[in-house]
C-alpha positions in Angstrom: 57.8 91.0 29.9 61.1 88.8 29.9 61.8 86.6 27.7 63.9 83.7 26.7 65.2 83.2 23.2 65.7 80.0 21.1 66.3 79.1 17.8 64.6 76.3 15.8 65.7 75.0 13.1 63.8 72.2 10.6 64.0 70.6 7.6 62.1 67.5 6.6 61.1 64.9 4.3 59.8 67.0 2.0 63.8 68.3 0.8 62.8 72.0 0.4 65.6 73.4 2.5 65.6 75.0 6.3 63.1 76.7 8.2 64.7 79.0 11.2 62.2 80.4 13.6 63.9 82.4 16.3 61.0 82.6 19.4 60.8 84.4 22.3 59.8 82.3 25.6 57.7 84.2 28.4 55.0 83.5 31.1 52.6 84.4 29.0 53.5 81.9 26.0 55.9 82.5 22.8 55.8 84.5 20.3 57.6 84.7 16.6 60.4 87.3 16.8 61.7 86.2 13.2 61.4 83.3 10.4 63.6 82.6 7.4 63.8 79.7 4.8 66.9 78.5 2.6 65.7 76.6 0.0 68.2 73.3 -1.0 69.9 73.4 -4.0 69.3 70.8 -6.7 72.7 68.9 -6.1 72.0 68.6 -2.2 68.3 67.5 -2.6 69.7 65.0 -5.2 72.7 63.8 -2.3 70.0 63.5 0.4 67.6 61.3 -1.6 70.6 59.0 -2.5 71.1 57.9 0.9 67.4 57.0 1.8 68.9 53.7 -0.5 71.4 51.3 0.2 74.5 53.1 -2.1 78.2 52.5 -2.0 80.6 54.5 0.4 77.9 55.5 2.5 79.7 56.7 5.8 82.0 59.1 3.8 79.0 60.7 2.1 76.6 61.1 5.0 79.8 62.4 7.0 80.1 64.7 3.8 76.6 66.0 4.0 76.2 66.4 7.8 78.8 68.9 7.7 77.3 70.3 4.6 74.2 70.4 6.3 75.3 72.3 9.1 76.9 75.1 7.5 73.7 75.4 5.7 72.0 75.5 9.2 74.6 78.1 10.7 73.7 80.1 7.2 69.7 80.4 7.9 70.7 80.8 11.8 72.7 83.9 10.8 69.3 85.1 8.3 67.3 84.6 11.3 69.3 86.8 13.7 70.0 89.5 11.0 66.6 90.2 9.8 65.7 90.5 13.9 69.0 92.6 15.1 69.3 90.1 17.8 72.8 89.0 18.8 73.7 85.0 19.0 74.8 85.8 23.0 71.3 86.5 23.3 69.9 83.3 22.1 69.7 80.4 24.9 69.8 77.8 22.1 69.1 76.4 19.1 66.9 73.0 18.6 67.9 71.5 15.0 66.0 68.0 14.1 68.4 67.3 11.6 67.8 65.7 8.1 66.0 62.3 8.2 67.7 59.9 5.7 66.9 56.5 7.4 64.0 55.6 10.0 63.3 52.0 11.0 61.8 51.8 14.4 61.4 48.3 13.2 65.0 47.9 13.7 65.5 50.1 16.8 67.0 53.0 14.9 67.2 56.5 13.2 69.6 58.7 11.5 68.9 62.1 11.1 72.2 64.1 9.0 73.4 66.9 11.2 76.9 67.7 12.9 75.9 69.5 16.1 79.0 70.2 17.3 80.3 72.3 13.9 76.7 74.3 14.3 77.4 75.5 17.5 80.3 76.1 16.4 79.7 78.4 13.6 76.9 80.1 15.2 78.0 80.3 18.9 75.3 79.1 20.1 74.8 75.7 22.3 72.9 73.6 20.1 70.1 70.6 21.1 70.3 67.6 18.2 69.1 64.4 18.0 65.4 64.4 19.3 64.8 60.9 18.3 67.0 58.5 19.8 66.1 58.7 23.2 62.6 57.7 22.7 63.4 55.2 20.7 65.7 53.6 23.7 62.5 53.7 25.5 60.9 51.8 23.1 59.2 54.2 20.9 58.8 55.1 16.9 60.9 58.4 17.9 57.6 59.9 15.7 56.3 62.1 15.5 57.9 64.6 18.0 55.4 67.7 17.4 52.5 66.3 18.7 53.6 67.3 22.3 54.2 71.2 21.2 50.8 71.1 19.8 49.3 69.8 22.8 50.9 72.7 25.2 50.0 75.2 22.3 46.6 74.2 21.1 45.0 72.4 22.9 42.2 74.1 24.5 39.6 73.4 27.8 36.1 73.0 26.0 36.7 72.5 22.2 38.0 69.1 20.4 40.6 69.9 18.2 42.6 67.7 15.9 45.7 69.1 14.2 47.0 67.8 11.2 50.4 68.3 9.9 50.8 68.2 6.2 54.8 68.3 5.8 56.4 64.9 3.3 54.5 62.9 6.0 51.2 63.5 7.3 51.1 63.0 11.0 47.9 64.1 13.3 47.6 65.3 17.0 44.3 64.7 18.6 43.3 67.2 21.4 40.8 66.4 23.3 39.6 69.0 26.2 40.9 67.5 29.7 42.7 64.4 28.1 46.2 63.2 26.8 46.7 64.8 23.2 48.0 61.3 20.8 49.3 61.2 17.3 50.7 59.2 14.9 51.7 59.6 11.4 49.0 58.7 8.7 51.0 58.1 5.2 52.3 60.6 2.4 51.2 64.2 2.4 53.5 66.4 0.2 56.6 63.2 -0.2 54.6 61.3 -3.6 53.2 65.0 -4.7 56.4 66.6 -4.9 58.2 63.5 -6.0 55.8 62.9 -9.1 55.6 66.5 -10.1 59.5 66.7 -9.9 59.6 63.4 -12.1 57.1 64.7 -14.6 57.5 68.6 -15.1 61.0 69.1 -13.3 59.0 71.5 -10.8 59.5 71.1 -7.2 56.0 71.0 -5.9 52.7 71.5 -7.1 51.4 75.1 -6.5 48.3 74.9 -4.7 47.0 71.6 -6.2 46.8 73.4 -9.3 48.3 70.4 -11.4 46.5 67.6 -9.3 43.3 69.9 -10.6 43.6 69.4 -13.3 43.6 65.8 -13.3 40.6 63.3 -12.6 41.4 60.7 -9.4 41.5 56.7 -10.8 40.0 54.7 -8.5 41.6 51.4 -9.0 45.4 53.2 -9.1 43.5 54.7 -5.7 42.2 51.2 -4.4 45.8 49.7 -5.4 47.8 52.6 -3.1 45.4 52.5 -0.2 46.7 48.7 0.0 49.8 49.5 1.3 49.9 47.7 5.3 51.3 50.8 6.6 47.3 51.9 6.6 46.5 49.4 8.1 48.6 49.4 11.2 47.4 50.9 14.7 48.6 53.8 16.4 51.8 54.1 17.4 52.9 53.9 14.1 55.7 56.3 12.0 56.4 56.4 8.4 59.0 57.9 6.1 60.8 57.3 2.4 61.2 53.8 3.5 57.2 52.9 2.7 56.7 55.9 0.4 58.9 56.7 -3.0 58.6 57.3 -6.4 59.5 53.5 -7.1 56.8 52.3 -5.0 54.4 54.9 -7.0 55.7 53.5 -10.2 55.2 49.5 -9.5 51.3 50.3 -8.5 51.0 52.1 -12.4 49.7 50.2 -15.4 51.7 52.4 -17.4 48.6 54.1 -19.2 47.7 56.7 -17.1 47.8 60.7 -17.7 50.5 62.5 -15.8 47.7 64.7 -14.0 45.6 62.0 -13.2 47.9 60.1 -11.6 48.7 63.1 -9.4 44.8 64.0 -9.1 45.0 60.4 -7.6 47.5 61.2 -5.0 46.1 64.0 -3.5 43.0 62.2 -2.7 45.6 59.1 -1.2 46.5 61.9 1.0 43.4 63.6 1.7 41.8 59.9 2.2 44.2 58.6 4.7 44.4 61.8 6.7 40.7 61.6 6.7 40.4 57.5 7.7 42.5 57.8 10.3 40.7 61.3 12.0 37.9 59.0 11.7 39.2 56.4 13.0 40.8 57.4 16.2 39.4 61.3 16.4 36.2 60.2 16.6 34.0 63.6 15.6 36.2 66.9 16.6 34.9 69.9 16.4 37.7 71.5 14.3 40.8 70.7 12.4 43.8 72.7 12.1 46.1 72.2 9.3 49.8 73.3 9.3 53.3 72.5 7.1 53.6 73.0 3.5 50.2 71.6 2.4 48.4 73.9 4.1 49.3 76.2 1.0 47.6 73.1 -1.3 44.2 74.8 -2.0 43.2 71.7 -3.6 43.7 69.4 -0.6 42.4 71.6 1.6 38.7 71.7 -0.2 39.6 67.8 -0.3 39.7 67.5 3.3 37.0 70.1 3.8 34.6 68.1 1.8 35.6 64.6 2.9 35.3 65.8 7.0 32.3 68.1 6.8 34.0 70.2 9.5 35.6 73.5 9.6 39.4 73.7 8.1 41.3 76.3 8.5 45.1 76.4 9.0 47.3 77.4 12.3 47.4 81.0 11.8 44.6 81.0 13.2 45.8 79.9 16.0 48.9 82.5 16.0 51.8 80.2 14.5 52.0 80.5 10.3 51.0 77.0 9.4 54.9 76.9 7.9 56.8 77.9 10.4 54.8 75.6 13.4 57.5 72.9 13.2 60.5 74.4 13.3 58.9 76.3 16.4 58.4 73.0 18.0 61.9 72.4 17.6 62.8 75.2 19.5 60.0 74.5 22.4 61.9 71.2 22.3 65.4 72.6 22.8 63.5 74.5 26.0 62.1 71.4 27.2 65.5 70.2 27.0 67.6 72.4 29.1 64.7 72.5 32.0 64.8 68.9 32.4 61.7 68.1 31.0 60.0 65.5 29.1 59.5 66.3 25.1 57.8 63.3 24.0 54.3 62.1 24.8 54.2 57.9 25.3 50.8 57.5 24.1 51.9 58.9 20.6 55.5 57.0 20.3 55.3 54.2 22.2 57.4 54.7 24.6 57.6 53.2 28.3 57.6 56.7 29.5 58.5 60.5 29.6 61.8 61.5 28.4 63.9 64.5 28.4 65.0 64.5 24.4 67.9 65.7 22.9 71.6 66.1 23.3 73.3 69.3 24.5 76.3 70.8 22.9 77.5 74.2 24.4 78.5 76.9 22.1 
């Protein structure tokens, strides 16, 4: 069976670090050769976060951090290649998304921190960047990009499936036998989480949902959140920092509330908009598929399970570990690339049309 080798490489809103999944291509579908992570250190999270806000001297320090970022990249690239034996010749490219710091689609632009030219440099491999922008010239959010990987890997012929993607954002595909997958992102999944947790108890994430457990949920904090006009939008629609951060959080508080409770509360913001909007525009599908970090949230997953009254179960299922699926859509995309074809799907950014995505740089 031949195959063809890419690289994909990921890291999102959630500031955890870099997933690299290195994927072999054949007739017969893909499959995951090798997977590594390299987790961000506490001074580069901090860096990144700073330039989601207007700061002085901008330019210099994004310029700073895209090259930081890519050595970073070429690091987990190497990782990826060593722990499979497989030399960078071998590899037909490498997809990188790049780290989103600003997204207004309002405005008719994205940045995403990544020097593609120094990563294909360091790894010698050709590298495909910038997914976004060329949806966005057609008119679209330029989000979110997986949906069309999970349609031509998930979607099957007789049973409606909706997959839901739990990374800082939470962003759904519907796939619906015989029709056009869509998608959109729904609000916060892991981004308030993470962010209050880190604010309250210096961890990085809660482990499982065992903190948000231990909490009860407050239902006017709840009814105050759920507010926000982002929910109320219709598809397309994309979401980042921008709507979402701590100081949003912190303006909706009284200033009486528990620690716990106020992260009991987010969880169910996040299982509750996920769940509106399957509801919404899903209709009643027969399963949902959950993949990205908070697929590992046990607490949000009996959230959701109890809220949709279907079955939950994560994409491993389906043969892709729930978080390694968008960093393998990354790679699919770098493929779509170099064959000429379309990577986005119009009826989930609002483009006019299909377009080929990316920008090539040869190693």
């Amino acid at each position: 069976m031949e195959e063809t080798l890419y690289i994909g490489l990921m890291s999102g809103t959630s500031l955890d670090g870099v997933d690299a999944v290195l994927i072999g291509f054949s007739d017969r579908g893909l499959r995951t050769l090798a997977a590594s992570h390299l987790p961000y250190g506490d001074e580069l999270r901090r860096d990144l976060l700073r330039l989601n806000s207007p700061g002085q001297d901008e330019l210099h320090r994004a310029a700073l951090l895209s090259n930081t970022l890519a050595a970073l990249y070429a690091k987990t690239v190497q990782q990826v290649l060593a722990d499979s034996g497989i030399h960078p010749r071998t590899v037909k490219a490498l997809g990188c998304h790049g780290q989103t710091v600003r997204h207004h689609p309002d405005f008719g632009y994205t940045l995403q921190l990544n020097n593609p030219a120094l990563l294909a440099e360091l790894t010698g491999i050709a590298v495909v960047a910038d997914f976004r922008s060329r949806d966005m010239a057609a008119g679209g959010q330029g989000a979110p990009l997986v949906p069309a990987f999970h349609a031509a890997q998930f979607q099957s012929a007789t049973c409606h499936r909706v997959l839901l993607n739990l990374g800082g954002i939470a962003n759904i595909s519907d796939l619906r036998p015989g029709r056009t997958a869509t998608g959109f992102d729904c609000g916060p999944a892991n981004m308030l989480l993470d962010a209050w947790i880190q604010a309250c108890r210096g961890e990085l994430y809660d482990e499982h949902g065992n903190w948000s457990a231990s909490g009860k949920v407050l239902p006017e904090l709840l009814e105050r959140l759920l507010t926000h006009p982002f929910f109320a939008l219709q598809p397309p629609k994309s979401c980042g920092r921008e709507e979402f951060n701590l100081s949003w959080l912190n303006a909706q508080l009284q200033g009486d509330e528990t620690p716990e409770d106020v992260q009991a509360t987010l969880l169910r913001l996040t299982c509750d908009c996920c769940c509106d909007a399957i509801r919404r525009w899903c209709g009643e599908p027969d399963e949902l598929y959950v993949c990205g970090g908070g697929a590992y949230n046990k607490a949000l997953l009996a959230a959701l399970t109890q809220a949709l009254g279907i079955p939950v179960e994560t994409t491993s299922i389906l043969g892709i570990a729930p978080n390694w699926v968008e960093a393998t859509a990354f790679a699919w995309l770098a493929k779509q690339h170099l064959e000429g074809l379309p990577g986005n799907l119009p009826a989930v950014t609002g483009a006019r049309g299909p377009r080929v995505l990316g920008a090539l740089y040869p190693a």
